[in-house]
N, C-alpha and C positions, 0 to 999 in steps of 0.2 A: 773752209777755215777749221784748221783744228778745234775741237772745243776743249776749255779749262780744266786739269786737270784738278779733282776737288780739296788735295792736300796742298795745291800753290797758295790759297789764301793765306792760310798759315807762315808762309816765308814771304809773303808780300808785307803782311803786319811788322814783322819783323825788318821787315830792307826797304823800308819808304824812303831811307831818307834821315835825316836828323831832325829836322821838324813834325815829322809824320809817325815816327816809328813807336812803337809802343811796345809794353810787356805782354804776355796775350794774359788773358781772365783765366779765373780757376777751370770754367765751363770749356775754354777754346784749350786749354793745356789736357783735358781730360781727354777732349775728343781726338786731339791730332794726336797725342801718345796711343791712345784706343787704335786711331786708324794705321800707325805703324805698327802695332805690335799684330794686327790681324793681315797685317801685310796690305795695304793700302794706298801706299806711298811709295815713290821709286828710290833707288836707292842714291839717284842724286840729288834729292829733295830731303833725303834725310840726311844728311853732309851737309848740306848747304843749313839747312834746318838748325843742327845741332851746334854749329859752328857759329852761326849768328847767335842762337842762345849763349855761348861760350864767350864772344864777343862782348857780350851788353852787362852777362854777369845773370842770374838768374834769381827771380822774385820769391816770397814765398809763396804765393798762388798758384805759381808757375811748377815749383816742384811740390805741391800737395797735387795738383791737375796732373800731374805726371805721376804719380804714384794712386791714384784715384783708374786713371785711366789702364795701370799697370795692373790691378787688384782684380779688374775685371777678365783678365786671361789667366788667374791660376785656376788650376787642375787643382781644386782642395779635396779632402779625405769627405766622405760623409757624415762622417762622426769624427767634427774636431775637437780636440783635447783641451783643457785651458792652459794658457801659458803664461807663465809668468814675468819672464823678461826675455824683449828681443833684442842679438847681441850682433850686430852686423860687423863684417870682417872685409873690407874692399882694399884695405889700401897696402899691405903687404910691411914688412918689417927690415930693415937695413942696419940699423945702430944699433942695435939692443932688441934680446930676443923678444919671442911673443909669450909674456908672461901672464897678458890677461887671457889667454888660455885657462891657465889653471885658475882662474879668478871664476871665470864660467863653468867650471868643471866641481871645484870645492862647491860653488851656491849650490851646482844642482845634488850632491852629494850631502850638501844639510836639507834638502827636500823642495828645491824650488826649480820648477821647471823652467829650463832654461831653452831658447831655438838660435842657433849663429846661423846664418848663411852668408855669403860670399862668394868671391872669386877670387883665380891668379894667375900666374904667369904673364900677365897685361904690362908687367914693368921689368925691367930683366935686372938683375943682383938684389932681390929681395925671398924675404924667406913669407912663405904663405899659409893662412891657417890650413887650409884642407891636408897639405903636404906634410902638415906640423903634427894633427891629429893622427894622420895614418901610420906617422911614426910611434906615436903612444898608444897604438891600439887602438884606437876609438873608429868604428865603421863610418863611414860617409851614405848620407840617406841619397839616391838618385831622386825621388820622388816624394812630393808629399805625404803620401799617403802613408810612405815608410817611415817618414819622417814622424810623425803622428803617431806611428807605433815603437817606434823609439824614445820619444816624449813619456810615454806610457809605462815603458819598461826601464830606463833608467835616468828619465827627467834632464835628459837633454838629446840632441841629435843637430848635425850640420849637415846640409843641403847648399849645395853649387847653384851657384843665376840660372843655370839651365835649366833646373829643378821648377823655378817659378819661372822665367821665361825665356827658353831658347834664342829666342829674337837680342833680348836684353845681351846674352854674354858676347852673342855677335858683334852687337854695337858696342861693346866693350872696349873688344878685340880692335875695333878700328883705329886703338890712339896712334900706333906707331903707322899710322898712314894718315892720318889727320896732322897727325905732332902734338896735338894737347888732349887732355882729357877731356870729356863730354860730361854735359848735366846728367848724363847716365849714371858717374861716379858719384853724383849728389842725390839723386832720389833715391837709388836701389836701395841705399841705407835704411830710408824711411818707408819700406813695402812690408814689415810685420805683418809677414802672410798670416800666421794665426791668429790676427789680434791680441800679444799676446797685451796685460794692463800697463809692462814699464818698457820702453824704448828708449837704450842709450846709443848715445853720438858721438865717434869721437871726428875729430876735423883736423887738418894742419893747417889753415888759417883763420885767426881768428873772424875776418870778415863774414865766414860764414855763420859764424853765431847764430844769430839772428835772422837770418834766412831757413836755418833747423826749426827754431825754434816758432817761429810765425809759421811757418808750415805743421808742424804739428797741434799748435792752436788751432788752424784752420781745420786741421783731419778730428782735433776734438780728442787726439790720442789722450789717453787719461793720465799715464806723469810720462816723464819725456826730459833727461838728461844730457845734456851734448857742451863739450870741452875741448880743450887743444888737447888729444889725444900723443902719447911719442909714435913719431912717426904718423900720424893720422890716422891710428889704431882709438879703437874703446881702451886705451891704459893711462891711467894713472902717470903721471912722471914726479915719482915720489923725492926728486931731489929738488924741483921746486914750488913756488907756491901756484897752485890751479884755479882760476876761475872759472865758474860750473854755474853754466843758467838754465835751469830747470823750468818747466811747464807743467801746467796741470789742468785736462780739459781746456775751454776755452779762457781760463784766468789769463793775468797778466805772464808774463816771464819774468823771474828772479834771477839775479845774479848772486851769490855766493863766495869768498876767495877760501879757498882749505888751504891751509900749511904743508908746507914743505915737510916730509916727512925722515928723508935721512940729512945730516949736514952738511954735506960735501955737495956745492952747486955744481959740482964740474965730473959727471960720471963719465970715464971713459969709453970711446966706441968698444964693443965687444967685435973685436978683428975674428973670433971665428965662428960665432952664431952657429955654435953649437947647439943643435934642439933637443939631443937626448940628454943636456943640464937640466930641460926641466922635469924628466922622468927621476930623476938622484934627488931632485930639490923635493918634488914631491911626495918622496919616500924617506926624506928626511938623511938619505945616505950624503948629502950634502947642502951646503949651505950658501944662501947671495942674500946679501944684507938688500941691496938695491931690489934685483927680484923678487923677493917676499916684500918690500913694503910695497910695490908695485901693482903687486897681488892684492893683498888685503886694500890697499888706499885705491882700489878701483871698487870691487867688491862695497867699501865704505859710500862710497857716490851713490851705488843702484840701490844700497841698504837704505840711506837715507833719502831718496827720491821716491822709493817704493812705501814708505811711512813706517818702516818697522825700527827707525830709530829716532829720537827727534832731536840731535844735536851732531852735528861732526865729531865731537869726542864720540857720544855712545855708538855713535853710526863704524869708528873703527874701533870701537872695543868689540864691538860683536863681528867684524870679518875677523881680528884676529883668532876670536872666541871660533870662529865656522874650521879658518887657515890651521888652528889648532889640534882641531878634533875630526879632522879630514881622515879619513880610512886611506891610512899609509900605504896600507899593502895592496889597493884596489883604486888606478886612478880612475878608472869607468865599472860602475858593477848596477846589475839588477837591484832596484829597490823595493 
């Protein structure tokens, strides 16, 4: 008789049944993610695996145990650097360019180290950050390690899933054979390989709220912002009003609403997502009402979740105070 192979229990948990079936525990989601990413698991236990997860909807135990279990295969630097906020990039842009871009770029440029990582190409007519930065100059870290020295020398740097883990952008890759996304798209967000102190979220369903947010309680990350992002980007959608529920270590979650910021509800799709507008926006040779508030009222969220403002007004009087006094002529430079 064959003997059991030891990643089945894992998908037995999950496919009892409807009286039988449960969520797995933070401990069972740590271990079965540990045992895929060291290659462990077949690859049609991990499909059937991820797909029942995707089924039932995912807990927040469930993606802290996945991102817990995830943290144990990076390749980190010896000497990590401190970081200040981690700005994850997964979901790609179609309506409206990727202005919290430069949202990330201005903080690290008033002095606050910033880390994105991400991926793309996973969804086809979307524009992606990696794509976006290497249009503005900005190098792409393959590795931690460079990543970390990039940190160092101008207080930000972006790194690919591949970067943290190979395994991970594979299982990415899998949607257009699956047909739906994977709780891969839900955890990778919250892997702040450097631990940096702020982790923001952005989501395109609200249901996930709180599934971020209970997951980040549970990792104890120390503040921790997550919103219906445009697009299911970290941005800001300055045309209307944002509900923002924040964490902080193991406290409760707060909810928040911040104002809509330009007055016109009804911003039209930008038909040619153009990404070299935001090199002209950012040097001031042109001007989007809609992308600068987008900028600054994202920037306003991490400000005020980070403690350096204590009110939504003060919180964007000081990104536009940052969006202000941005080095026009240098969108990435040595600090």
């Amino acid at each position: 008789m064959q003997k059991q192979h030891p990643f089945s229990k894992f998908i037995a948990i999950l496919a009892r049944g409807k009286t039988k079936t449960r969520p797995l525990t933070l401990e069972e989601a740590e271990e079965s993610m540990g045992m895929i990413l060291r290659g462990e698991a077949e690859r049609e236990q991990i499909g059937a695996f991820l797909m029942l997860l995707r089924l039932k909807e995912e807990t927040p135990e469930e993606i802290a145990g996945f991102t817990l279990g995830t943290r144990t295969v990076f390749d980190l630097p010896a000497d990590m650097p401190h970081v200040d906020l981690d700005w994850s990039s997964y979901a790609g842009k179609r309506i409206q360019l990727p202005w919290f871009i430069l949202s990330a770029l201005a903080m690290a440029g008033a002095g606050y180290r910033v880390f994105m990582h991400g991926t793309d190409g996973h969804t086809p007519g979307r524009v992606y950050t990696q794509e976006t930065l290497e249009k503005l100059g900005v190098p792409i870290a393959p590795t931690l390690t460079e990543a970390a020295a990039d940190l160092r020398k101008y207080n930000f740097a972006y790194s690919p899933l591949e970067a943290l883990s190979p395994i991970l952008r594979e299982l990415i890759e899998l949607r257009p054979i699956l047909g739906l996304r994977s709780p891969v798209h839900s955890f990778a967000r919250m892997l702040n390989p450097f631990n940096a102190d702020m982790m923001m979220q952005g989501i395109f369903h609200r249901g996930f709220m709180d599934v971020h947010s209970g997951a980040a309680i549970i990792l104890n990350q120390k503040h921790m912002a997550v919103f219906r992002g445009e697009g299911g980007e970290i941005e800001r959608r300055p045309n209307k009003p944002t509900v923002v529920e924040t964490t902080h270590g193991t406290g409760p979650a707060v909810q928040e609403t911040w104002p809509a910021l330009v007055p016109d509800p009804h911003q039209p799709k930008d038909l040619e997502m153009d990404t070299s507008e935001l090199a002209t926006v950012w040097s001031g040779e042109t001007t989007n009402t809609y992308g600068e508030a987008a900028i600054t009222g994202s920037m306003a969220i991490a400000l005020k979740t980070m403690g350096k403002a204590d009110s939504v007004e003060a919180a964007q009087a000081l990104a536009e105070d940052i969006w202000a006094n941005r080095d026009r002529a240098n969108i990435y430079k040595a600090v």
